[in-house]
Each structure stands twice: as C-alpha cells, then as structure tokens.
C-alpha positions as CSV (number, residue, x, y, z in Angstrom):
1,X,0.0,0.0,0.0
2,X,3.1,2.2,0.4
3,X,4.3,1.6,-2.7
4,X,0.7,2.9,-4.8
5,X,1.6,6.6,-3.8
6,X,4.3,9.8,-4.0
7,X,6.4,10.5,-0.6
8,X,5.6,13.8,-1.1
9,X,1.6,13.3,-1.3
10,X,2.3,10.9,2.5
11,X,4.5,13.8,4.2
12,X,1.6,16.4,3.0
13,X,-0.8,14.3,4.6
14,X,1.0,13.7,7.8
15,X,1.6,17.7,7.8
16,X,-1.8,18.2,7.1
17,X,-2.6,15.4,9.9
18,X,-0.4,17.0,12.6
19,X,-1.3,21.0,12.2
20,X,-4.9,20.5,11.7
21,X,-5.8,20.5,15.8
22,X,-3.7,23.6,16.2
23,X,-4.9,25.4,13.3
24,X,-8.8,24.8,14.4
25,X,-7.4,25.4,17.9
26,X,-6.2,29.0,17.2
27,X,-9.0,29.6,14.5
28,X,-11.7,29.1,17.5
29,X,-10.1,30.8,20.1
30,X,-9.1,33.9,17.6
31,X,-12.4,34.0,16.1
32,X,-15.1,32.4,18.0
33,X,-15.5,35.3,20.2
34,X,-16.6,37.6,17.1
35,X,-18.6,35.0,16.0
36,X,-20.3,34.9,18.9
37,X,-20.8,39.0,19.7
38,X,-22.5,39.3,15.8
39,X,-25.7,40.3,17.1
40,X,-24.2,43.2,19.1
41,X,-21.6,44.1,16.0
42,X,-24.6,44.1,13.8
43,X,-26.6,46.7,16.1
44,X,-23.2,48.8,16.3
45,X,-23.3,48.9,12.2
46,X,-26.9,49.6,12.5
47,X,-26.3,52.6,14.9
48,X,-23.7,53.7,12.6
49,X,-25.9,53.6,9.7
50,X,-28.8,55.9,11.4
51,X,-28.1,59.5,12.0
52,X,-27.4,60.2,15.8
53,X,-30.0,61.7,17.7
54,X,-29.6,65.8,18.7
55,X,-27.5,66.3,22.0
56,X,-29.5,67.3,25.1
57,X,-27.8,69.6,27.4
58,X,-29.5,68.2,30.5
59,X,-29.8,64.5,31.7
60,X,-33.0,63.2,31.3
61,X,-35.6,64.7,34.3
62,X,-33.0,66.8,36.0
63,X,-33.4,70.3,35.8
64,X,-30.8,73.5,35.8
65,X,-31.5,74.5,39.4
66,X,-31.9,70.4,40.5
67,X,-27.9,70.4,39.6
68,X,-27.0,73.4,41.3
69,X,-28.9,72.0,44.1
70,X,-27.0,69.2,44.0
71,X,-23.5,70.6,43.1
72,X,-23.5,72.9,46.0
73,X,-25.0,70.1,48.3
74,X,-21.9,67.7,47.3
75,X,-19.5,70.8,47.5
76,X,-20.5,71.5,50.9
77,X,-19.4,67.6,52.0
78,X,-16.6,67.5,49.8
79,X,-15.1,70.5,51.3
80,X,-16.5,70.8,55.1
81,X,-16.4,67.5,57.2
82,X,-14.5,64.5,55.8
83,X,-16.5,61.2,55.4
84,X,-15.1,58.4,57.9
85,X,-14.3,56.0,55.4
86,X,-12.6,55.5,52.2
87,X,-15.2,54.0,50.5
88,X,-17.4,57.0,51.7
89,X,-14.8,59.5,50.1
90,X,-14.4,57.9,46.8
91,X,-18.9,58.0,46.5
92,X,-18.6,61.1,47.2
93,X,-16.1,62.3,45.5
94,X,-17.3,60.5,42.4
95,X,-20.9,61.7,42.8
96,X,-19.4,65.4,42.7
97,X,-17.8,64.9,39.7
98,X,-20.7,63.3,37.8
99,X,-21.9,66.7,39.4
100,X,-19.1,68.9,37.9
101,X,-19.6,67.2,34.1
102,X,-23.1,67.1,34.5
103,X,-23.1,70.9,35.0
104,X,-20.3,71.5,32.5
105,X,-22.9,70.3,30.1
106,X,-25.9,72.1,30.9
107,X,-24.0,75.5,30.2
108,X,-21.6,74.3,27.5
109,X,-18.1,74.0,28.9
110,X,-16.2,71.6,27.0
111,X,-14.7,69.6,29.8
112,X,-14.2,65.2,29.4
113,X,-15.9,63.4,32.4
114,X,-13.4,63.4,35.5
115,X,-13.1,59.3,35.2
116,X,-11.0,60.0,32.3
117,X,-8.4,61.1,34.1
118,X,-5.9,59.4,36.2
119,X,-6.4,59.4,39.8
120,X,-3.4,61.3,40.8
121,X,-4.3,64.2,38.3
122,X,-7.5,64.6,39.5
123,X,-7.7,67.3,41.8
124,X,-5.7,69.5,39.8
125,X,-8.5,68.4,37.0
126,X,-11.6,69.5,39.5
127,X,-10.5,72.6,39.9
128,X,-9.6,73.7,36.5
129,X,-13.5,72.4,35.9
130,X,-14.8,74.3,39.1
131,X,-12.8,77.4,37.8
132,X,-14.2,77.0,34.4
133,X,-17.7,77.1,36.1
134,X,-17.3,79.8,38.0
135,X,-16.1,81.8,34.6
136,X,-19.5,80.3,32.9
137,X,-21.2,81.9,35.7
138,X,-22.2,79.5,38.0
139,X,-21.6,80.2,41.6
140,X,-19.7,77.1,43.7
141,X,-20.6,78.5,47.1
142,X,-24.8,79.5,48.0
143,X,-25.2,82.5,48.7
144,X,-25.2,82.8,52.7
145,X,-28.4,83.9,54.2
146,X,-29.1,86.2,56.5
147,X,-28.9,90.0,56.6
148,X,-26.3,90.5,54.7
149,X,-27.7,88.4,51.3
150,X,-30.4,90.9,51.4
C-alpha cells in the first residue's frame, strides 16, 4: 500500500494530519468570540448607519437648578467635614464629579468626564472644571443667608 503513492503526497498528509488541531485550535479561540458577539456588531453597524440623535444639554428629568442643588449640596461635604471611610470618600467624591460634568454640560463648557483622568491628576482636574464654572457663571458657594444676602 506504500508503494501505490508519491512520498511527497504521505509527508503532505502527515503535515496536514499533525497542524490541523492547532490550526482549528487557534482559528476558534481567535475568532469564535466575534462569532459569537455578531448580534451586538450588527446593532453597532446599525447605529452607525442611522443619523445620531440631537444632543440634550441636561440628563433626562434633572433640571438647571436640580444640579446646582445638587453641586452645591456635594460641595458642601466634599469641602466641610471629611467622610469616615474610604469607600465613603471615593462615592462622594465620584458623585461630585458626575456633578461637575453634569453641570459643564448644561451650560456648555467643554470639559471630558473626570473618570477619564488618572487618579493622581484629578484634583488638579476638579478645579480647572470648578474654575471654568465659575467663569461660565455658575456660583460654587450659595449664597449665605441672613442679613447680609439681602
């Protein structure tokens, strides 16, 4: 039976015979994962087909004075008492900056979300944004009440 074919034809088919696991191998685990996110892939080239949808300034059901509300709440915590815990610091701390962009938005400062930027940075980053705001015209502080606001 050896004899009927070419060496070259038997050393093919051992080749062939030997790289074929690997090559399904690392064919599956290259591709299978875009195989298996099509759906989503197809909605991304479906999104990219439509035109996007007009930018709204505010998030959805929050009004102007429902983020100053908020922004000078979270600035009163962020710079008066400190919370007791780390975990309390870094809500907080996060929730003011969802604050800052939020507000950067609604009167058109072009500032990137604060999670962009590294962790070390980010100080620096909150008060360029808080300074930009106050150019913008939004006051950080409330006014203080009592005789002297009237």
């Amino acid at each position: 039976m050896s004899g009927d074919r070419p060496v070259l034809l038997g050393v093919l088919l051992y080749v062939g015979i030997a790289v074929a696991p690997t090559v399904l191998l690392w064919a599956s685990v290259r591709y299978l994962p875009a195989l298996l996110d099509l759906p989503a892939l197809i909605g991304r080239l479906g999104r990219l087909v439509r035109p996007p949808a007009p930018p709204t300034l505010l998030p959805v059901g929050q009004t102007f004075e429902s983020l100053v509300r908020d922004l000078h709440r979270l600035r009163r915590e962020v710079v008066g008492r400190q919370p007791t815990t780390r975990v309390r610091r870094v809500a907080l701390l996060a929730a003011y900056d969802d604050v800052l962009h939020d507000m950067c938005r609604a009167v058109g400062v072009d500032r990137g979300p604060l999670s962009q930027v590294p962790e070390r940075e980010r100080p620096f980053a909150r008060l360029q944004i808080e300074a930009a705001l106050e150019e913008a015209g939004v006051l950080l502080e409330p006014p203080k009440a009592g005789p002297a606001a009237a």
